[in-house]
PDB file of N, CA, C and O in Angstrom:
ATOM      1  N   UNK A   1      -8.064  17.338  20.258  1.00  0.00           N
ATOM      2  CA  UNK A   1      -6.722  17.026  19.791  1.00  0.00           C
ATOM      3  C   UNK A   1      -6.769  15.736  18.966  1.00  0.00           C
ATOM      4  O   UNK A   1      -7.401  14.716  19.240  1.00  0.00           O
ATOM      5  N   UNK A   2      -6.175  15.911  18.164  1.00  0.00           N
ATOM      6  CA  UNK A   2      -6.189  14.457  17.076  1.00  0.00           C
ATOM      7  C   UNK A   2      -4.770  13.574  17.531  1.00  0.00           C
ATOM      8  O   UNK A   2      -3.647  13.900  17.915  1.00  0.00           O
ATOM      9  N   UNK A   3      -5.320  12.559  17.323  1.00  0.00           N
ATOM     10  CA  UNK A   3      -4.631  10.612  17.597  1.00  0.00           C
ATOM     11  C   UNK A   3      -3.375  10.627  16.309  1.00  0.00           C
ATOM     12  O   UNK A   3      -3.587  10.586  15.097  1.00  0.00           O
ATOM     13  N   UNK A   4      -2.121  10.695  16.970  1.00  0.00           N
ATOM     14  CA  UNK A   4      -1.119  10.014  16.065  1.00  0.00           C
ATOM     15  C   UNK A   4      -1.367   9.052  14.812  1.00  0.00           C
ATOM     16  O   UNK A   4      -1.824   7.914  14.707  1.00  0.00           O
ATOM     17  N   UNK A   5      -0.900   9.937  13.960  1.00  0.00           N
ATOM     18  CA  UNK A   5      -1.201   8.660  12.536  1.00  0.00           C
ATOM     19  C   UNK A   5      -1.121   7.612  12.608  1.00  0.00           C
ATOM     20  O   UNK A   5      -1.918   6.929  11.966  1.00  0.00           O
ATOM     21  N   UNK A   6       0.087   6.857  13.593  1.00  0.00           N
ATOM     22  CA  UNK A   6       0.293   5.726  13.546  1.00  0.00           C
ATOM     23  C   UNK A   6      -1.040   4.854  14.569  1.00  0.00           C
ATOM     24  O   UNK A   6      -1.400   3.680  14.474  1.00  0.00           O
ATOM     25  N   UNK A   7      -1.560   5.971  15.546  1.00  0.00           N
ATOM     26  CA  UNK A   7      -2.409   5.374  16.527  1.00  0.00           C
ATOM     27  C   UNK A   7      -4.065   4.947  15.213  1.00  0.00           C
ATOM     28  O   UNK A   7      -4.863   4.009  15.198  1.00  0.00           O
ATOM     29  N   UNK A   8      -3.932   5.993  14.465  1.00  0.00           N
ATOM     30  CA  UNK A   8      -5.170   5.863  13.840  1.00  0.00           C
ATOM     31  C   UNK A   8      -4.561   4.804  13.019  1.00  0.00           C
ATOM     32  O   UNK A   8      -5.306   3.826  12.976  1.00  0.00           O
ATOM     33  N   UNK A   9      -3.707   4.683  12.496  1.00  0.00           N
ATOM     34  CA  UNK A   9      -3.746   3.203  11.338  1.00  0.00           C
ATOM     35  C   UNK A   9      -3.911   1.865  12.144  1.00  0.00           C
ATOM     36  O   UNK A   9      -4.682   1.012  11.702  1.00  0.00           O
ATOM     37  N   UNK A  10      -3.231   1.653  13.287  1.00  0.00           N
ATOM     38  CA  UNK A  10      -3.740   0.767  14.309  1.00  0.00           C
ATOM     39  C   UNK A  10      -5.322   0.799  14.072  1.00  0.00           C
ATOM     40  O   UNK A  10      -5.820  -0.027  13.308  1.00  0.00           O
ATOM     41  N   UNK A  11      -5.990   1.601  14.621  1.00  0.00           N
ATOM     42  CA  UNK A  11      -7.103   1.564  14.443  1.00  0.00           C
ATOM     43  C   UNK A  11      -7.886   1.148  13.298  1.00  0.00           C
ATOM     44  O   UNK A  11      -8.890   0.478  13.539  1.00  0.00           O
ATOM     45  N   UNK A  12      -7.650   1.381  12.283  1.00  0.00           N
ATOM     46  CA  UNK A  12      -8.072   1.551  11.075  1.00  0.00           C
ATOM     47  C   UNK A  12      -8.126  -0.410  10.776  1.00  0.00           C
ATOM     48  O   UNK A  12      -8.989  -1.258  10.550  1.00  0.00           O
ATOM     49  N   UNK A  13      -6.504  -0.349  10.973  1.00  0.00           N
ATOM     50  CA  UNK A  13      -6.030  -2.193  10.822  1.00  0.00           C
ATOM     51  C   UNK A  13      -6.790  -2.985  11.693  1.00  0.00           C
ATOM     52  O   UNK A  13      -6.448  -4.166  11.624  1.00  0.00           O
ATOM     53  N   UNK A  14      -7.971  -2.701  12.728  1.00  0.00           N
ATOM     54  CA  UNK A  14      -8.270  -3.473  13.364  1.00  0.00           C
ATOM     55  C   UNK A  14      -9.926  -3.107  13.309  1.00  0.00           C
ATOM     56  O   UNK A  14     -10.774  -3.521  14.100  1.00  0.00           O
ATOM     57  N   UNK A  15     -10.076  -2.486  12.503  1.00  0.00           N
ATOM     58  CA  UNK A  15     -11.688  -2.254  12.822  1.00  0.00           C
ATOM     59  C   UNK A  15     -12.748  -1.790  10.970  1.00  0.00           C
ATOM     60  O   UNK A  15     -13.947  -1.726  10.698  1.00  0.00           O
ATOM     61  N   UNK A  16     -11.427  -1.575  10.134  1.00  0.00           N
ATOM     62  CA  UNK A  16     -11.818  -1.177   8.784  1.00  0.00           C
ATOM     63  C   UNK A  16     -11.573  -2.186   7.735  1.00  0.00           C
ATOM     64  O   UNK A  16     -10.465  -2.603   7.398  1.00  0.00           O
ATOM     65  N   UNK A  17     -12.551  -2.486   7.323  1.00  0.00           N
ATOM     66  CA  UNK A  17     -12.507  -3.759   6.372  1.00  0.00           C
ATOM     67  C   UNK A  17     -11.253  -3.298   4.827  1.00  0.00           C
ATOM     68  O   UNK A  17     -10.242  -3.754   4.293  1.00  0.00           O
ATOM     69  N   UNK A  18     -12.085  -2.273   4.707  1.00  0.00           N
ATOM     70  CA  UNK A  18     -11.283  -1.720   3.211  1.00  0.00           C
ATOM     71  C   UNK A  18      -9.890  -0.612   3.336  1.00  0.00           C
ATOM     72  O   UNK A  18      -9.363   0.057   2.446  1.00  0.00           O
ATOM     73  N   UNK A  19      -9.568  -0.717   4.721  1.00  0.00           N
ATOM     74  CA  UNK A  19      -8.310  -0.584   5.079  1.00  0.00           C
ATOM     75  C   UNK A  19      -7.309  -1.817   5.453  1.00  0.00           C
ATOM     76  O   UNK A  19      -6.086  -1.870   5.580  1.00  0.00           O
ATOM     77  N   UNK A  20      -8.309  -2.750   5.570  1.00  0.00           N
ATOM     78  CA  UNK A  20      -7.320  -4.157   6.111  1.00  0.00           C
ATOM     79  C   UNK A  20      -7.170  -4.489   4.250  1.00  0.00           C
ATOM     80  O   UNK A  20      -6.104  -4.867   3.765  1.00  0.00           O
ATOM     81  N   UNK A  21      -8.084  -4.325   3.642  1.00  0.00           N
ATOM     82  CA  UNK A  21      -8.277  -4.880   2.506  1.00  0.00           C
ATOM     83  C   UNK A  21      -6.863  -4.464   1.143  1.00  0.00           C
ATOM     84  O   UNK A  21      -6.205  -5.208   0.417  1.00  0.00           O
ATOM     85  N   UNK A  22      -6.886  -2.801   1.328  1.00  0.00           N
ATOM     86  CA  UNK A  22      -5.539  -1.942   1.177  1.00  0.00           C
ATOM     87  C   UNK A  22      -4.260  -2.460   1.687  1.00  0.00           C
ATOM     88  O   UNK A  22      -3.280  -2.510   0.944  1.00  0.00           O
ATOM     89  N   UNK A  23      -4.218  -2.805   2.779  1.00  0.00           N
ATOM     90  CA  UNK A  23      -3.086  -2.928   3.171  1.00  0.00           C
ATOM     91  C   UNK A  23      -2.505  -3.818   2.838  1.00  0.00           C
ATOM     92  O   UNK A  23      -1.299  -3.689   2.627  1.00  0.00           O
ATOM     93  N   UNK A  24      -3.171  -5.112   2.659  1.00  0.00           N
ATOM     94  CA  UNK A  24      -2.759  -6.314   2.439  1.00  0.00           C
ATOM     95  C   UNK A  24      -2.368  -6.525   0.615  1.00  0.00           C
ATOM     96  O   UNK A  24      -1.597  -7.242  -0.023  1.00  0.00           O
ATOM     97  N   UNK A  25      -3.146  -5.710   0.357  1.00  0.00           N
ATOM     98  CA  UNK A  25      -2.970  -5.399  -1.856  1.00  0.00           C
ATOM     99  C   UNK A  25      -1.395  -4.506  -1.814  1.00  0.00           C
ATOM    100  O   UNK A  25      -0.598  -4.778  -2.711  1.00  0.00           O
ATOM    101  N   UNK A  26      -1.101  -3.735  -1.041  1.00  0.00           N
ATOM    102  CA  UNK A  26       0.052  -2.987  -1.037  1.00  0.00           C
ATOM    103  C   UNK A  26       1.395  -3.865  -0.205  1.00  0.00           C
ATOM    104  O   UNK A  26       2.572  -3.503  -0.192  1.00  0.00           O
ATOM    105  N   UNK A  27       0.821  -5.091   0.453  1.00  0.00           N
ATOM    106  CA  UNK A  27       2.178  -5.882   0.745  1.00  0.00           C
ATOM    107  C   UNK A  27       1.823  -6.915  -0.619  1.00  0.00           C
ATOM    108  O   UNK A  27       2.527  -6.634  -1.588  1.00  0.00           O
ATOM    109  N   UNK A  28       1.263  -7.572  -0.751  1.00  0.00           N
ATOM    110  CA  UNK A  28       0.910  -8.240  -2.030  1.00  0.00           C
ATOM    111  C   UNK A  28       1.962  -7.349  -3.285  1.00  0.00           C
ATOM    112  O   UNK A  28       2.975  -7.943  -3.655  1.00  0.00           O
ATOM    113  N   UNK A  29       1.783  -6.513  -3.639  1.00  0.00           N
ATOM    114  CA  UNK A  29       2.318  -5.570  -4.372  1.00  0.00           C
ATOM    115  C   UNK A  29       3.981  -5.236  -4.534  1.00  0.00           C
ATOM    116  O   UNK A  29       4.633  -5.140  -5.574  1.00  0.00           O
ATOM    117  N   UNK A  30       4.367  -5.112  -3.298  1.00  0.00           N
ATOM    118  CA  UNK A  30       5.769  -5.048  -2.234  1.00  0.00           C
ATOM    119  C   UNK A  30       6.021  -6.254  -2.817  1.00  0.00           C
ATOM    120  O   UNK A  30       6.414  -6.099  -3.973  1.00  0.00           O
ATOM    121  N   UNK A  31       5.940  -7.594  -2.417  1.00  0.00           N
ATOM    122  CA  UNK A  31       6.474  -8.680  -2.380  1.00  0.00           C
ATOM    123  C   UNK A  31       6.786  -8.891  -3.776  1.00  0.00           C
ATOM    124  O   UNK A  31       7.959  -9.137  -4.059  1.00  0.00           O
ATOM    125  N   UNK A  32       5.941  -8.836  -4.668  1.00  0.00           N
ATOM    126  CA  UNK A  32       6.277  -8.954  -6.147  1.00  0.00           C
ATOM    127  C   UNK A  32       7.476  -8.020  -6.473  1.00  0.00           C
ATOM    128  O   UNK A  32       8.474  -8.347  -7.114  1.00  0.00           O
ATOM    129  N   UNK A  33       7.248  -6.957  -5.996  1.00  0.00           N
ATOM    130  CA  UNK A  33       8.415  -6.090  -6.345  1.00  0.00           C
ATOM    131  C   UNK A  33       9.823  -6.788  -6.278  1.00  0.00           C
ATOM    132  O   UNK A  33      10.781  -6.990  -7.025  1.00  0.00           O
ATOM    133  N   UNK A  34       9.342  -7.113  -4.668  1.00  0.00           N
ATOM    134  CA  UNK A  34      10.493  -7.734  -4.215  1.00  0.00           C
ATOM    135  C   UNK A  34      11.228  -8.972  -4.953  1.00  0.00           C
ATOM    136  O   UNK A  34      12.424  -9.214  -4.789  1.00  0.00           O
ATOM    137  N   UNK A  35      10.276  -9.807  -5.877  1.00  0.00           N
ATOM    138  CA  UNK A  35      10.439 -11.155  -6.719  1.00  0.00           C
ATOM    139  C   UNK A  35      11.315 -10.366  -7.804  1.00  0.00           C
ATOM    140  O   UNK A  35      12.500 -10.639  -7.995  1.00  0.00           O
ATOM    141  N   UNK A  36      10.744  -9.534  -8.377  1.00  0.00           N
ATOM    142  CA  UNK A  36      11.202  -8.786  -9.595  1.00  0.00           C
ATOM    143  C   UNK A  36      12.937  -8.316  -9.310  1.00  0.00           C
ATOM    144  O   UNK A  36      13.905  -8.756  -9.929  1.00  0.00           O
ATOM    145  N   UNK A  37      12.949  -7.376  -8.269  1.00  0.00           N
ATOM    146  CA  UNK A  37      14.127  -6.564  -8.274  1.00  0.00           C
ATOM    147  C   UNK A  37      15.204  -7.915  -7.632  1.00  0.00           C
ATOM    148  O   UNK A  37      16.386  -7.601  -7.775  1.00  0.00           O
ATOM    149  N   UNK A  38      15.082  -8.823  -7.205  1.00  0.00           N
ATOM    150  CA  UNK A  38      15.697  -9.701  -7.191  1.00  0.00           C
ATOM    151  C   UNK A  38      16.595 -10.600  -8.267  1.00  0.00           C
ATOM    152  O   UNK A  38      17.577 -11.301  -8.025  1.00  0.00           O
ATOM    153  N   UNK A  39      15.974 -10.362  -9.455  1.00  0.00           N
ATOM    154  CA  UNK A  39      16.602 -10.982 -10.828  1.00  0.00           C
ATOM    155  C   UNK A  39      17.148 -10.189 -11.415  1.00  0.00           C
ATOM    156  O   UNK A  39      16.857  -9.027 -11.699  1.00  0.00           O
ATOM    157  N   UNK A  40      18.297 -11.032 -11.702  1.00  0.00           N
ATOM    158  CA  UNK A  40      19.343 -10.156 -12.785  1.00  0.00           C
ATOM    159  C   UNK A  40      18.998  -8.966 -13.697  1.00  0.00           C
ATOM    160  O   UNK A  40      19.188  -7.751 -13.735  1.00  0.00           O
ATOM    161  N   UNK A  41      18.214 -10.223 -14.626  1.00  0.00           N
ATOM    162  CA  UNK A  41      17.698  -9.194 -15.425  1.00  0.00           C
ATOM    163  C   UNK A  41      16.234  -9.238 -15.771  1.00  0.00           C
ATOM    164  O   UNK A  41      15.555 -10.241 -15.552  1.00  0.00           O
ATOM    165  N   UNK A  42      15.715  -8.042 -16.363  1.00  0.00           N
ATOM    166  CA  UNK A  42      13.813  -8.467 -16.269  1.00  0.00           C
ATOM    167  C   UNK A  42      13.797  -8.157 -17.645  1.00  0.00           C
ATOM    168  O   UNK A  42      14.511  -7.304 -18.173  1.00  0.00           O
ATOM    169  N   UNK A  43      12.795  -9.015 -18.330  1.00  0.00           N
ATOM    170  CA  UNK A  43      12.091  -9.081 -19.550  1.00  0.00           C
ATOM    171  C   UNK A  43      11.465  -7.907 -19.918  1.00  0.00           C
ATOM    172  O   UNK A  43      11.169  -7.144 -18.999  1.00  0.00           O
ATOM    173  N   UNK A  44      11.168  -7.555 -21.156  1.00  0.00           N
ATOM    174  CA  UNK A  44      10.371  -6.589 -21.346  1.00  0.00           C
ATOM    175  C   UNK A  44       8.502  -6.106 -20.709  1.00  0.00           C
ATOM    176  O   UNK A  44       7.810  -5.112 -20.488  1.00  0.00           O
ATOM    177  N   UNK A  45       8.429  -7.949 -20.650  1.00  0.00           N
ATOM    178  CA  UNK A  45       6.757  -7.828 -19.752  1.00  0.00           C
ATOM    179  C   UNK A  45       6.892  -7.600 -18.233  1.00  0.00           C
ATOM    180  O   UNK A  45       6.024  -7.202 -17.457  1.00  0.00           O
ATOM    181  N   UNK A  46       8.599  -8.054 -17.892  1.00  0.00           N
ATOM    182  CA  UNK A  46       8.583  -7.881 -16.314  1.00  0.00           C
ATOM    183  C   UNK A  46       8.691  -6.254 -16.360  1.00  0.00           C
ATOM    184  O   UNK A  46       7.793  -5.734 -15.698  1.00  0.00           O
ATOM    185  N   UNK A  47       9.626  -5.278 -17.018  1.00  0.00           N
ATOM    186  CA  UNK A  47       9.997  -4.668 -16.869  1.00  0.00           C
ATOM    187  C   UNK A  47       8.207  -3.239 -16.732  1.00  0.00           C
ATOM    188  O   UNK A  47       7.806  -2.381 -15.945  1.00  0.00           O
ATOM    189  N   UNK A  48       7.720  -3.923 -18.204  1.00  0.00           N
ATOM    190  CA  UNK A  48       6.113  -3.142 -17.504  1.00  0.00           C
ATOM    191  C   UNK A  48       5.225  -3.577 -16.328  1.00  0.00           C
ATOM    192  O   UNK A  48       4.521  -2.815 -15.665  1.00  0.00           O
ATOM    193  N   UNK A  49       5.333  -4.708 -16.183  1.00  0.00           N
ATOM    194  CA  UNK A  49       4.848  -5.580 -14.798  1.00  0.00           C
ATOM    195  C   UNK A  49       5.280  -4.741 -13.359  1.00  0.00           C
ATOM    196  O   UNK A  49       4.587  -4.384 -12.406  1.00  0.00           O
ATOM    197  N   UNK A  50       6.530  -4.615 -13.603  1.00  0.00           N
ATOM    198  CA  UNK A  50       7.127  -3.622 -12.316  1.00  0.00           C
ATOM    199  C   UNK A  50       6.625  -2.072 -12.582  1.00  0.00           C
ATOM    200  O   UNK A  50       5.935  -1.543 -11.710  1.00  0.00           O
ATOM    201  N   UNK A  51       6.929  -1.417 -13.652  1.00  0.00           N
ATOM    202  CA  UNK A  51       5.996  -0.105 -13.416  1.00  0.00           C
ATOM    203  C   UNK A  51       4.835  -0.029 -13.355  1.00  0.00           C
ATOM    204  O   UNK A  51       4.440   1.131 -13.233  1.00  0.00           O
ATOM    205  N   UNK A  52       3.721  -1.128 -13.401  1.00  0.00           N
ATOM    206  CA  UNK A  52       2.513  -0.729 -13.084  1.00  0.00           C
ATOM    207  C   UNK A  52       2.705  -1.122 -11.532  1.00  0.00           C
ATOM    208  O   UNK A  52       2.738  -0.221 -10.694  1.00  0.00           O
ATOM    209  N   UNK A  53       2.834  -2.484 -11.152  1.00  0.00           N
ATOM    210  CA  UNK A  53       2.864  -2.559  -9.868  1.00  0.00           C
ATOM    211  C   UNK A  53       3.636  -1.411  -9.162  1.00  0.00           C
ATOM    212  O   UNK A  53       3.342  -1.251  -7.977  1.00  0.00           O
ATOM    213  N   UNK A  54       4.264  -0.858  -9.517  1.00  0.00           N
ATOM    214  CA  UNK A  54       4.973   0.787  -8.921  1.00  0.00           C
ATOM    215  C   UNK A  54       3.650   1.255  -8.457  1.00  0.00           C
ATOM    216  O   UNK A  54       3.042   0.945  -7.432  1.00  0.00           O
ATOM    217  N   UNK A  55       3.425   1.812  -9.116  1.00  0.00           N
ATOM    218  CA  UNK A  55       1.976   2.507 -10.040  1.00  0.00           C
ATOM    219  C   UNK A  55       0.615   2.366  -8.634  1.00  0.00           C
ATOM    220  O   UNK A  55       0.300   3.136  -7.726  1.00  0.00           O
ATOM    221  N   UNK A  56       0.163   1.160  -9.009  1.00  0.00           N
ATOM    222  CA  UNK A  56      -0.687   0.997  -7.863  1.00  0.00           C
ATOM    223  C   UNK A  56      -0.292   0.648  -6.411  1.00  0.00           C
ATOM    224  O   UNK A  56      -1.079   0.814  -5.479  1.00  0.00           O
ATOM    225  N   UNK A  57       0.941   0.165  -6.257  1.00  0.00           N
ATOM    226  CA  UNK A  57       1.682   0.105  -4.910  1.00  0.00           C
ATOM    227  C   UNK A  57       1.095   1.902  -3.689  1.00  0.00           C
ATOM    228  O   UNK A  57       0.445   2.177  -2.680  1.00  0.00           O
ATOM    229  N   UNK A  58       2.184   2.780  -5.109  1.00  0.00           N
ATOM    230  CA  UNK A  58       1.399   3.993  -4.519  1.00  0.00           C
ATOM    231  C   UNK A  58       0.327   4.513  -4.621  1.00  0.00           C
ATOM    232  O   UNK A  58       0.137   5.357  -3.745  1.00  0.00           O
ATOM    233  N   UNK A  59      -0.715   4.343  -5.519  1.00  0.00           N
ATOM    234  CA  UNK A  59      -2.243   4.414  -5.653  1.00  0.00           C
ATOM    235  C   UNK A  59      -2.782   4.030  -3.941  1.00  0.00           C
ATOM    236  O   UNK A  59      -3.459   4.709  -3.168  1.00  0.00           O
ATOM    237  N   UNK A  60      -2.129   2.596  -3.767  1.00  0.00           N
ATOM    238  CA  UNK A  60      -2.857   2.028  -2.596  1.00  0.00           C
ATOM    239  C   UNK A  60      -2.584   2.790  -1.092  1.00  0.00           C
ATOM    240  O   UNK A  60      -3.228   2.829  -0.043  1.00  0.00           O
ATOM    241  N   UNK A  61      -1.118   3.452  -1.604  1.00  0.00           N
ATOM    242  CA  UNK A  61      -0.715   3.779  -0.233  1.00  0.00           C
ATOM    243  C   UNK A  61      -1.603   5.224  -0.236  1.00  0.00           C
ATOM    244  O   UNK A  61      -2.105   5.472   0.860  1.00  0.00           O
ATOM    245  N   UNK A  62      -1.775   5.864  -0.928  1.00  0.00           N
ATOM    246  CA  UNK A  62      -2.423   7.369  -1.074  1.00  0.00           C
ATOM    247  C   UNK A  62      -3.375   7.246  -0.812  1.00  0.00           C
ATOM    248  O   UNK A  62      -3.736   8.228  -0.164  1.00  0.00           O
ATOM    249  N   UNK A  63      -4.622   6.087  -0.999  1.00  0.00           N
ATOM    250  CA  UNK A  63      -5.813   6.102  -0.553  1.00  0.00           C
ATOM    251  C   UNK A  63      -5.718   5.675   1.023  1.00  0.00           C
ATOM    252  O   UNK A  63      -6.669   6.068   1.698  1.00  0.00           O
ATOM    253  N   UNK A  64      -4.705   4.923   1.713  1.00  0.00           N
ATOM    254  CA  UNK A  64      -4.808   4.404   2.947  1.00  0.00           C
ATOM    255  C   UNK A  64      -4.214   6.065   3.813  1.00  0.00           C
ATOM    256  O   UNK A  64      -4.672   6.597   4.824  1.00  0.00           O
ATOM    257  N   UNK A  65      -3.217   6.445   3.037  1.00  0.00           N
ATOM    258  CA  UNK A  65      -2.798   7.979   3.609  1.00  0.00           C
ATOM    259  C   UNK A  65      -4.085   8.949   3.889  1.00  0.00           C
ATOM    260  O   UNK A  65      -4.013   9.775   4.798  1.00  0.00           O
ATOM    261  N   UNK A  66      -5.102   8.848   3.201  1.00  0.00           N
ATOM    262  CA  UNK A  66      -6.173   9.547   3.004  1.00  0.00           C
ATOM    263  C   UNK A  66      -7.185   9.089   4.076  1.00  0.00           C
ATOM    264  O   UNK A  66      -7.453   9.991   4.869  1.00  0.00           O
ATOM    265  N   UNK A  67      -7.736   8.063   4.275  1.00  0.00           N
ATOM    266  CA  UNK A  67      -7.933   7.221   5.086  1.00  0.00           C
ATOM    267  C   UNK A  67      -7.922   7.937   6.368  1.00  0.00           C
ATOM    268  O   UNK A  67      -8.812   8.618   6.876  1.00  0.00           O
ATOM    269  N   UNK A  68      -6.524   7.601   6.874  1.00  0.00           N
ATOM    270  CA  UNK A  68      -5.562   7.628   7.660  1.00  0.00           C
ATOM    271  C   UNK A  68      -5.993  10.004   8.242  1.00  0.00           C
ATOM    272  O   UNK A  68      -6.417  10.761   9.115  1.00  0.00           O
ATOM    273  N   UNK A  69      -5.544   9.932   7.182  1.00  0.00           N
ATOM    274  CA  UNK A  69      -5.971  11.814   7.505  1.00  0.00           C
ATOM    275  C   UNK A  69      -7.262  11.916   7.496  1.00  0.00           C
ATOM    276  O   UNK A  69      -7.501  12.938   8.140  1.00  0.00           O
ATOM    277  N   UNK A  70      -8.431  11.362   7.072  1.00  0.00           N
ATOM    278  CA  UNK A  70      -9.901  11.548   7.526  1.00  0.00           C
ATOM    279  C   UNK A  70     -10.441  10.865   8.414  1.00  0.00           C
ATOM    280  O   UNK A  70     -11.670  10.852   8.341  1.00  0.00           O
ATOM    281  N   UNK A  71      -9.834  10.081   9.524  1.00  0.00           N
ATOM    282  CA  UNK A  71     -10.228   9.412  10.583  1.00  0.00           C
ATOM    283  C   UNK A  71      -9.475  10.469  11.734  1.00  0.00           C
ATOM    284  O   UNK A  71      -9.874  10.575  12.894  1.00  0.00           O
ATOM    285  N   UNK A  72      -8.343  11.196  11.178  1.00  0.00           N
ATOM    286  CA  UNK A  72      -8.204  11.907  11.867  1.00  0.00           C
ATOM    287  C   UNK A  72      -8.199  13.521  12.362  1.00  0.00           C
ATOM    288  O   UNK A  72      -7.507  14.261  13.061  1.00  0.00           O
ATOM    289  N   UNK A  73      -9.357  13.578  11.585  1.00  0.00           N
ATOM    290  CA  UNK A  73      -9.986  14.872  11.372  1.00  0.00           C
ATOM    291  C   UNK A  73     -11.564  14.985  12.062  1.00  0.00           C
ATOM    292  O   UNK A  73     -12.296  15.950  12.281  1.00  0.00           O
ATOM    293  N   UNK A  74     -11.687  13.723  12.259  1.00  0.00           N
ATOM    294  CA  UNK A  74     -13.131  13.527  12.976  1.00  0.00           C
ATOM    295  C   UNK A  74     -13.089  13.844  14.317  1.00  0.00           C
ATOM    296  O   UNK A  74     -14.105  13.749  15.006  1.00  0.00           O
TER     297      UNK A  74
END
């Protein structure tokens, strides 16, 4: 029987370097967002600044999702 996703990301967060490494680039990522959508208005460089950080925000989360489903397939 396979371990709750959430039990395996626990896991993952405490024992996987390039899952601690992910996780922390995808709050890194978040927080900027968070700087951005906070201002009135965004510049034309913020405004591409925020769709790439979109961009790899979910890049990062899809590889940790992946992760996450091949630890728990073992």
């Amino acid at each position: 029987m396979s371990s709750p996703p959430e039990a395996i990301r626990e896991q993952l967060m405490a024992n996987n370097p390039e899952f601690q490494r992910l996780r922390e680039e995808h709050i890194r990522y978040a927080q900027r967002l968070d700087q951005l959508s906070a201002k009135n208005h965004l510049s034309e460089q913020e405004q591409i600044e925020e769709i790439l950080l979109k961009k790899k925000k979910l890049r990062v989360k899809d590889e940790m999702e992946m992760m996450i489903r091949q630890a728990g397939s073992v």
